[in-house]
C-alpha positions as CSV (number, residue, x, y, z in Angstrom):
1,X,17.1,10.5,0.5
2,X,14.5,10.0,-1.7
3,X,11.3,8.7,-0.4
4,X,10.6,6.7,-3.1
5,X,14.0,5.0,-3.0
6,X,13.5,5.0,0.6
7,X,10.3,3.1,1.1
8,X,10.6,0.9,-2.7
9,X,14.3,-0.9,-0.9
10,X,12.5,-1.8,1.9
11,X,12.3,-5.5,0.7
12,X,15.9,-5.4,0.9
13,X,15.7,-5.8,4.9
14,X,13.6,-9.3,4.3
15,X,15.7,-12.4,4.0
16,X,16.7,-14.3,1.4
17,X,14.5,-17.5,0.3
18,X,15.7,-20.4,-1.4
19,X,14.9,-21.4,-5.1
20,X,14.9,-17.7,-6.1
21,X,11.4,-17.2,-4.8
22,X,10.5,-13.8,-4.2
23,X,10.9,-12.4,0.1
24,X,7.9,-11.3,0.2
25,X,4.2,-13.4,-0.7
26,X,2.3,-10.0,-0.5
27,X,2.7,-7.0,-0.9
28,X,-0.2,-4.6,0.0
29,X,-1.2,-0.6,-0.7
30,X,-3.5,1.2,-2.1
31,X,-4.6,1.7,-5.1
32,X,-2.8,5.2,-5.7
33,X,0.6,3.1,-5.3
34,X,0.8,1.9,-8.6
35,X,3.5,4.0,-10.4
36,X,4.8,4.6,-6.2
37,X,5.4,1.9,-4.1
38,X,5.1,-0.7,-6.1
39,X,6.9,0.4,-9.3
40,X,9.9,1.5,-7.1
41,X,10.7,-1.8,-5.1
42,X,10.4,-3.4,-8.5
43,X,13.1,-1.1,-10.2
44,X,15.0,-1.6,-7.1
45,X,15.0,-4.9,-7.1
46,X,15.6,-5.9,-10.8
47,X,18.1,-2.6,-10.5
48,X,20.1,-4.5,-7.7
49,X,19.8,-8.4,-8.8
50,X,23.1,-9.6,-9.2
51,X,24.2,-10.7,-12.6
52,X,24.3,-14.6,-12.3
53,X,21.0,-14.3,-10.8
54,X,17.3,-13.7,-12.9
55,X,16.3,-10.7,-11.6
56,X,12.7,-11.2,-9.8
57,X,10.4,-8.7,-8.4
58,X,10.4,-8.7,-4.3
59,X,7.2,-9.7,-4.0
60,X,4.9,-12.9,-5.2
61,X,1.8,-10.9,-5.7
62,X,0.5,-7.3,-5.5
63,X,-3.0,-6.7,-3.6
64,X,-4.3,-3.1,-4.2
65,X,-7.7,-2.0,-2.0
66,X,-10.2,1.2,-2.7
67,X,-10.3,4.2,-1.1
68,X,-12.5,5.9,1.2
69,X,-15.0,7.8,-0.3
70,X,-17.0,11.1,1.5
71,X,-20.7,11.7,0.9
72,X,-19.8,13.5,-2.2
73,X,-17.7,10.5,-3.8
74,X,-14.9,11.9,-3.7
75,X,-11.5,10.0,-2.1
76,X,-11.0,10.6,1.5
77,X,-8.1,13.0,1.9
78,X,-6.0,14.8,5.1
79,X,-5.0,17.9,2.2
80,X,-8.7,17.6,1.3
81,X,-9.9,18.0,5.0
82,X,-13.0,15.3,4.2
83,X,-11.9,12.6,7.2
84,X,-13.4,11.3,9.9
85,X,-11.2,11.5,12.7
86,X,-10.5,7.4,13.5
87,X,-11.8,8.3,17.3
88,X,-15.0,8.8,15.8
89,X,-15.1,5.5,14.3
90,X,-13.9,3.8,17.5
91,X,-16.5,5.1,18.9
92,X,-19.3,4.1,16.5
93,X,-21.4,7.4,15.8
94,X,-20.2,9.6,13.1
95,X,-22.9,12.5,13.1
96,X,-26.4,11.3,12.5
97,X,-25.4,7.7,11.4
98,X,-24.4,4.6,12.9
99,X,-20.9,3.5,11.6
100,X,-22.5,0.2,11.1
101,X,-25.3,2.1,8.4
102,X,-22.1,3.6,7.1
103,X,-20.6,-0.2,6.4
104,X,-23.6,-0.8,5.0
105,X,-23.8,1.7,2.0
């Protein structure tokens, strides 16, 4: 199956509301999402509205956040190999810094 199909019906699991109100109040991803996640529960949604019904989108409004950035600027990537590991974070010390300084930048 397509992942795209995959993760953009996932609305479909949420129940119905009354007054044609979309299932979902939020729907949140990052910024990278917007021709992804976002675009393909729309199509599925409108796609899959039945025809007595106005098709509405499955969500009431769409919150994107940043990335990550490294020291060089550039997004934060596992294929990049520019992370730091989340242990490191829990920990509070990522090499000479304080992940408190790191907040702070």
């Amino acid at each position: 199956m397509d992942v795209w199909f995959d993760s953009g019906s996932s609305w479909s699991f949420l129940p119905d509301r009354k007054d044609a109100q979309p299932r979902a109040d939020v729907c949140l991803e990052g910024s990278d999402q917007h021709r992804g996640w976002f675009q393909s529960q729309l199509l599925t949604a409108v796609g899959t509205a039945e025809a007595d019904r106005k098709a509405i989108a499955p969500y009431r409004a769409l919150l994107t956040h940043g990335m990550v950035l490294d020291a060089n600027g550039k997004k934060m990537s596992k294929s990049l190999g520019n992370i730091i590991s989340p242990m490191t974070i829990v920990k509070g010390v990522v090499g000479h810094y304080s992940v408190l300084a790191l907040a702070s930048v």
